[in-house]
N, C-alpha and C positions, 0 to 999 in steps of 0.2 A: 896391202896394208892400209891405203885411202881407204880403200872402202869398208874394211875392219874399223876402222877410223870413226868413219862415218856412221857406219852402225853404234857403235860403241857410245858418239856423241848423241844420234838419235836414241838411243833407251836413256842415256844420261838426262837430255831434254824431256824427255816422254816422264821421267823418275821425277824431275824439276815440276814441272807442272804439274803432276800427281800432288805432289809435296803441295806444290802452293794453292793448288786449289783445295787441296785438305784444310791448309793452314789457315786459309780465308772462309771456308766453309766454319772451322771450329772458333773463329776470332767474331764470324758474325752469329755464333748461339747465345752467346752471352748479350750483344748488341739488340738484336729480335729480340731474346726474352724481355730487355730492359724495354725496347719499345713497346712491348705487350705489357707490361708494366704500366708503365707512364698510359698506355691506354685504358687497361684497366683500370688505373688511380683516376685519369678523367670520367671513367665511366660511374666508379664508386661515388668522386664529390659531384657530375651531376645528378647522379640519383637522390644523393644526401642533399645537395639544392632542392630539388623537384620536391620531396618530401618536407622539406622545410618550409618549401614555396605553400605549397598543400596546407600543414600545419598551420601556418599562417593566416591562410584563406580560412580555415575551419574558424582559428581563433577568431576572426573579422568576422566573420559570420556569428558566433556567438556573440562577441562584444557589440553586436551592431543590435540586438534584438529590445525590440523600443517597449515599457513598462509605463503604464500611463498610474503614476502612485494614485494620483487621487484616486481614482477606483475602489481602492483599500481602504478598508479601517483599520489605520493604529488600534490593536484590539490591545495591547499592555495597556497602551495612555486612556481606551475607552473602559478597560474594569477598574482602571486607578480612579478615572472622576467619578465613577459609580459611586465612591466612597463608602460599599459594603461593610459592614461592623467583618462580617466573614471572608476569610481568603480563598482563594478558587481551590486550593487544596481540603483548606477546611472543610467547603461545602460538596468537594466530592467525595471525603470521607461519609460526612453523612446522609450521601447521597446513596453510598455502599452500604452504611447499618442499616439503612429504611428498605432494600432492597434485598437484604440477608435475612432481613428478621420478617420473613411474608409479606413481602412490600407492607408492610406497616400493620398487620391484623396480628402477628403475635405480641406487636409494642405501640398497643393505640396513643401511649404518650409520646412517642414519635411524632403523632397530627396533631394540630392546632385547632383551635374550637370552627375554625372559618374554611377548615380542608374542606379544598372540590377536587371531585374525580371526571376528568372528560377524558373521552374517547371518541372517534371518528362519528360514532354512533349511539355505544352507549352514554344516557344520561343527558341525553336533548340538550339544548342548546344552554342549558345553566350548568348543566353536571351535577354527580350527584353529591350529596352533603358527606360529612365525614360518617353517622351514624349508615345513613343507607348505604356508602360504600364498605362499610364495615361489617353489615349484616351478610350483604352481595357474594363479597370477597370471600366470610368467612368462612359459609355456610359451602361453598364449593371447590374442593380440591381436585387441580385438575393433576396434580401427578397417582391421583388414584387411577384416572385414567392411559396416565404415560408417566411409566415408574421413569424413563429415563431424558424427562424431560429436560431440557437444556436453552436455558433463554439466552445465551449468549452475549450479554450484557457488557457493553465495551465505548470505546471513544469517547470518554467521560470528560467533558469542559464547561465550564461556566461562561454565562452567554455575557457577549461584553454590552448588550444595552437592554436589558432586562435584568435590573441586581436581583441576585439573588435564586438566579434560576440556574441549575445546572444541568445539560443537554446531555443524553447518551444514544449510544443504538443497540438495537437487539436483533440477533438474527436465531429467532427462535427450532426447533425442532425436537422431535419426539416418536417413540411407537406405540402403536393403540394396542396396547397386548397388556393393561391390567385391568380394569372394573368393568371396563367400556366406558365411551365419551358420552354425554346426555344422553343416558338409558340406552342406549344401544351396547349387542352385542361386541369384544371386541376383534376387529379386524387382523390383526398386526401387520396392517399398513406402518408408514411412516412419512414427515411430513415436515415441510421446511420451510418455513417464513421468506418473506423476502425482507431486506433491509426494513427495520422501524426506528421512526424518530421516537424519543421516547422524553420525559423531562421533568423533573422535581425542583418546585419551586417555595425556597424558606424565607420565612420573614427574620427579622434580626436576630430573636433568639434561638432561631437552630430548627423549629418548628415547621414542619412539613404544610403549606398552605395550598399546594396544586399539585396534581399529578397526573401528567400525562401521558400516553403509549397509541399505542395501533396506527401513528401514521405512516402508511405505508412509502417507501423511498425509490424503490424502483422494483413496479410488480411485473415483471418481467420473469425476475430470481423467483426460486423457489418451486415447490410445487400445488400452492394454495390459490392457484385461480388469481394472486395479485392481491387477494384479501389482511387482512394482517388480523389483529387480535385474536379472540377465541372463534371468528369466524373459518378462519384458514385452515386450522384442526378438521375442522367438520367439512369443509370442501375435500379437504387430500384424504380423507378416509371414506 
């Protein structure tokens, strides 16, 4: 009977300990998870510091970036003293009608009796008068040569210390598949300007007094050998 006893308390014991080491095993699931918690939540805000930290540095790094003004021209307060009779809108509207209407050969009252035409090249160093530009221009059509020719005509502003001039660029191209270009056969190549300064300049009453194109801006572009004007055509073909 002792030792029935005995047994009986040892499985009782053996049952007890099962029990409590269950009992402390499932009392610390919930304590672990909590501490994987509480680790992960420190892992999350210092990520979220780090990140912030980061962000911060980005911000410093940007607000720290040094801007020396003088450099700049106030270009509003430099076309305000210009005291222009015309607005910079006004003068790139009709800087668009002189430029729709055959740059100026279908609406010669467009030019002013004192219009010069220069170009890199053409028209030596005076440029040419408004008749000689007008005989020049009229007398040859170069979309006879390139039905789909396309001057690309953009970035239009009025220049803040020269009243009355307004600045554009043209990134010209076309294909040599109608007349042929100066008497030649044509090719149907096709051809592409690089960047041109380009600029029309009026006196008070609206009147076209200067006009000028072909300089070229970075002859790199394109595939015209870097040339700009009517020379680039005839290189790329």
């Amino acid at each position: 009977q002792k030792q029935i006893y005995s047994f009986s308390t040892l499985n009782i014991t053996k049952t007890m300990i099962f029990r409590t080491t269950l009992a402390l095993a499932v009392t610390c699931i919930p304590t672990s998870l909590a501490f994987n918690s509480v680790s992960l939540g420190r892992h999350a805000n210092s990520h979220s510091l780090l990140t912030r930290a980061k962000s911060s540095s980005a911000e410093i790094t940007t607000s720290s970036v040094v801007i020396d003004e003088s450099l700049f021209l106030d270009e509003a307060n430099a076309l305000s003293e210009l005291d222009f009779p015309l607005s910079e809108g006004e003068l790139v509207t009709k800087a668009k009608e002189y430029l729709s209407s055959g740059q100026g050969v279908e609406r010669p009252e467009l030019l002013a009796s004192e219009f010069i035409f220069m170009g890199p090249v053409v028209g030596g160093s005076s440029g040419l008068d408004r008749e000689a530009y007008l005989e020049a221009v009229g007398g040859f059509k170069i979309t006879d040569a390139f039905p789909d020719l396309n001057p690309r005509f953009h970035h239009f502003r009025a220049d803040p210390l020269d009243a009355g001039r307004v600045w554009f660029t043209s990134v010209a191209s076309g294909t040599d598949n109608g007349k042929g270009f100066l008497g030649n056969k044509p090719t149907g190549k096709k051809f592409m300007t690089p960047p041109q300064a380009c600029s029309l300049k009026f006196n008070e009453e609206g009147k076209v007094i200067k006009y000028t194109i072909g300089h070229v801006m970075e002859r790199s572009l394109g595939n015209t050998g870097g040339l700009g004007g009517i020379f680039g055509p005839a290189y790329a073909i």
